[in-house]
C-alpha positions as CSV (number, residue, x, y, z in Angstrom):
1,X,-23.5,-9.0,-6.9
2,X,-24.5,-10.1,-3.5
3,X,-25.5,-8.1,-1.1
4,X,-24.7,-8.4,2.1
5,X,-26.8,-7.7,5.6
6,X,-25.0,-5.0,8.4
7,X,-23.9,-8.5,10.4
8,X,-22.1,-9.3,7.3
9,X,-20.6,-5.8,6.2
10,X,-19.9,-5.4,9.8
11,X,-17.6,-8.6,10.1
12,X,-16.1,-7.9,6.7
13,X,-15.0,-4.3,7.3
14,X,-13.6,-5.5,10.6
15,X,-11.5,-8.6,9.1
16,X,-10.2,-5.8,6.2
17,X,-9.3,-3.4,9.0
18,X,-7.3,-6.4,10.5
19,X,-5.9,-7.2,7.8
20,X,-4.6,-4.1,6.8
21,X,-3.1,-3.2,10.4
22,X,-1.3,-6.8,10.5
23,X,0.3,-6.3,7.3
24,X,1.1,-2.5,7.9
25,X,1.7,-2.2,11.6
26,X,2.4,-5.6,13.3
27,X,4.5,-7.4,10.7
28,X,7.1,-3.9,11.0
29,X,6.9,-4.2,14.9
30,X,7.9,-7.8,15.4
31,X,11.0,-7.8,13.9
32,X,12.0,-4.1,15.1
33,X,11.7,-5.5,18.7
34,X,13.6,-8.8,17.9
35,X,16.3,-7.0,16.3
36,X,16.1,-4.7,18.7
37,X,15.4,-1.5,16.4
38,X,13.8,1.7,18.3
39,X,10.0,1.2,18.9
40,X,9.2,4.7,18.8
41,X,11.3,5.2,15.2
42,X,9.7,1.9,13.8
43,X,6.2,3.6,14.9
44,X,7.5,7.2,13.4
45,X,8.6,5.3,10.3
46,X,4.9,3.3,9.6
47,X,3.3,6.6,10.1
48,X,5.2,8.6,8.2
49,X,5.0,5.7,5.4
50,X,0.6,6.3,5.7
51,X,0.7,9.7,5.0
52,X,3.8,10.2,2.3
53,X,4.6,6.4,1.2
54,X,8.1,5.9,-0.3
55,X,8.7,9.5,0.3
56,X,9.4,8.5,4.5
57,X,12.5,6.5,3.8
58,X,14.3,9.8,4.7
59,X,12.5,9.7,7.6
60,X,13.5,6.1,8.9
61,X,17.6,6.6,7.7
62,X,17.5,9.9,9.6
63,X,15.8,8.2,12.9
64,X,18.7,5.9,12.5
65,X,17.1,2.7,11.3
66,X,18.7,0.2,8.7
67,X,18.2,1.4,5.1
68,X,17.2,-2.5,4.5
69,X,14.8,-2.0,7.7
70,X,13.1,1.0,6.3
71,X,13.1,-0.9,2.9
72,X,10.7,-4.2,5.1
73,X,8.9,-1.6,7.2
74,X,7.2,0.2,4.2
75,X,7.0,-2.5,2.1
76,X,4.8,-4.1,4.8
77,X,2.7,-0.2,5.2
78,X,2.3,-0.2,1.2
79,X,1.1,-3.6,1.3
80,X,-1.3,-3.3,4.5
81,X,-2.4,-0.2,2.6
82,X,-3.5,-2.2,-0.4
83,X,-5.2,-4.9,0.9
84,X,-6.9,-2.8,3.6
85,X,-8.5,-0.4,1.4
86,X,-9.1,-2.6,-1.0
87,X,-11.0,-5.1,0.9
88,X,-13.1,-2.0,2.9
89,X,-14.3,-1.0,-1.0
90,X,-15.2,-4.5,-1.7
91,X,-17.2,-5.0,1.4
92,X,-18.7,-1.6,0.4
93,X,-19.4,-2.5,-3.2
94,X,-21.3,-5.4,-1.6
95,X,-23.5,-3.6,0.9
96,X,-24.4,-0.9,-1.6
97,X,-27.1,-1.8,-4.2
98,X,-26.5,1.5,-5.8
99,X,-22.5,0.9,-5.1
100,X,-23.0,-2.8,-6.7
101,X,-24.8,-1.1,-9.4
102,X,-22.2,1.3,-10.4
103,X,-19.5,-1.4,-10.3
104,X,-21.4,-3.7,-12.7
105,X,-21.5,-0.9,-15.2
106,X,-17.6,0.3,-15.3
107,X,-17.1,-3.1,-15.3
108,X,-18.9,-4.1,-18.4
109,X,-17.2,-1.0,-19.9
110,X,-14.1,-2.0,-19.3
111,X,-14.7,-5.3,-21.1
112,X,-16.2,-4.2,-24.2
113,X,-12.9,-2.6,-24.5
114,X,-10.1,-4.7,-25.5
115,X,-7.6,-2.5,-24.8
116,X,-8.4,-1.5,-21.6
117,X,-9.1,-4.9,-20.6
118,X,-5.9,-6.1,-21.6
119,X,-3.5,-2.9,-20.8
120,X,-5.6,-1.1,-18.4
121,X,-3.8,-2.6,-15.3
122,X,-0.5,-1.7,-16.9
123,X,-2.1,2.1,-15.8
124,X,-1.5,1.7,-12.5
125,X,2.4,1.4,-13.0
126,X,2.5,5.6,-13.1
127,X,-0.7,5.7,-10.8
128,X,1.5,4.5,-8.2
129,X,4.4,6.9,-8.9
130,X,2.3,9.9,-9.1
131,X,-0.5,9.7,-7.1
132,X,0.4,6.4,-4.7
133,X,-1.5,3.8,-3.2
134,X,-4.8,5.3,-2.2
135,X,-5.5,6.1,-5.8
136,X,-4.5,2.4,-7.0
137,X,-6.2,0.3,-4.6
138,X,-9.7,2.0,-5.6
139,X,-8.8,1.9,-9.3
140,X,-8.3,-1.2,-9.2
141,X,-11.2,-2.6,-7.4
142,X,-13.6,-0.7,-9.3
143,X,-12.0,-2.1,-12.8
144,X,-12.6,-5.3,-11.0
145,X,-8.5,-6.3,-11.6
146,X,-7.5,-9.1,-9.8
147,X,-6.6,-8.1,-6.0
148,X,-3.0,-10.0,-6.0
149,X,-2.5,-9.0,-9.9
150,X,-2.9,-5.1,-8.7
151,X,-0.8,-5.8,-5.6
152,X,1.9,-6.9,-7.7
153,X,1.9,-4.3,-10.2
154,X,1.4,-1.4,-7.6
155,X,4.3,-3.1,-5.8
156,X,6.3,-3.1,-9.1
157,X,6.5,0.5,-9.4
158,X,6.8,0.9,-5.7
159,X,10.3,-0.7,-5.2
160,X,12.1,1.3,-7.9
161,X,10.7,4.4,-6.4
162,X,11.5,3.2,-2.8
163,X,14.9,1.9,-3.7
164,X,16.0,5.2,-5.5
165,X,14.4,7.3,-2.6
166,X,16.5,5.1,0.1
167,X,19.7,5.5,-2.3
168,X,19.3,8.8,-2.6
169,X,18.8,9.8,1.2
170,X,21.7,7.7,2.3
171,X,24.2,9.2,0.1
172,X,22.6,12.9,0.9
173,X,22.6,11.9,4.8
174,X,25.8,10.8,4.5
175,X,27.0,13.6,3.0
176,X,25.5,16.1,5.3
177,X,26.0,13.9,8.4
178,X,28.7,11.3,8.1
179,X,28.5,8.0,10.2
180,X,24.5,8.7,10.8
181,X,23.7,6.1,8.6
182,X,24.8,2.5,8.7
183,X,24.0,-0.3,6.4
């Protein structure tokens, strides 16, 4: 593995960072202005989605967004999330000779194994629900997985989760508090 000079790791970490915030944080905005949705509850709602992930939909229904907003909004946090992180442990794994070291290792570990090669990734399914993003993006960069293979995965056991979650609050919302909800 390369490694790169602080210009380098300097420009990198920057362009994740970017990355990550467009995805998580600008994307949500856009459309929440066009469609005329409450900045601050959008803002409430992204924030919210960093710290508990699926677990803010309640948040966003109660704050009176859309449950098919909420659904965009942290679909676009969980996937700024991903791609941020995991490009920031890349560009770490390639400033790091000790870092770059440590990767080649659990990598070549993970090949001699057959089965973790070829159902490891399939590990991050209950990753997700358990622990969440911050666990998987790591996990998966350090297994060296594909970084659009473990966005997809992570995603598939994200939506279920999210979906029940935003089920599941709108019924007990409108339960509690009829009309504060609509679709």
């Amino acid at each position: 593995m390369k490694i790169w000079d602080r210009t380098t790791f300097l420009q990198h970490i920057a362009s994740a960072l970017g990355r990550g915030i467009l995805i998580a944080i600008i994307l949500p905005i856009l459309p929440a202005l066009l469609l005329g949705y409450s900045l601050t509850s959008t803002l409430a709602l992204i924030g919210s989605g960093f710290v508990v992930e699926y677990g803010a939909a309640p948040v966003g229904l109660a704050l009176g967004l859309s449950p098919l907003f909420v659904f965009y909004v942290l679909m676009c946090t969980e996937t700024g999330i991903f791609l941020g992180l995991f490009d920031i442990f890349d560009t770490i794994g390639h400033t790091s000779p000790a870092v770059a070291g440590f990767l080649d290792r659990t990598r070549e570990f993970t090949h001699r194994h057959s089965l973790a090669e070829r159902y490891g990734i399939v590990g991050l399914v209950p990753c997700e629900i358990i622990v969440g993003v911050y666990a998987n993006a790591p996990v998966s960069w350090v297994l060296g997985w594909h970084e659009y293979k473990s966005l997809l995965i992570t995603m598939a056991a994200y939506v279920p989760c999210l979906v029940l979650t935003i089920l599941a609050s709108v019924g007990l919302l409108q339960v509690y508090f009829p009309g504060l909800v609509h679709p």
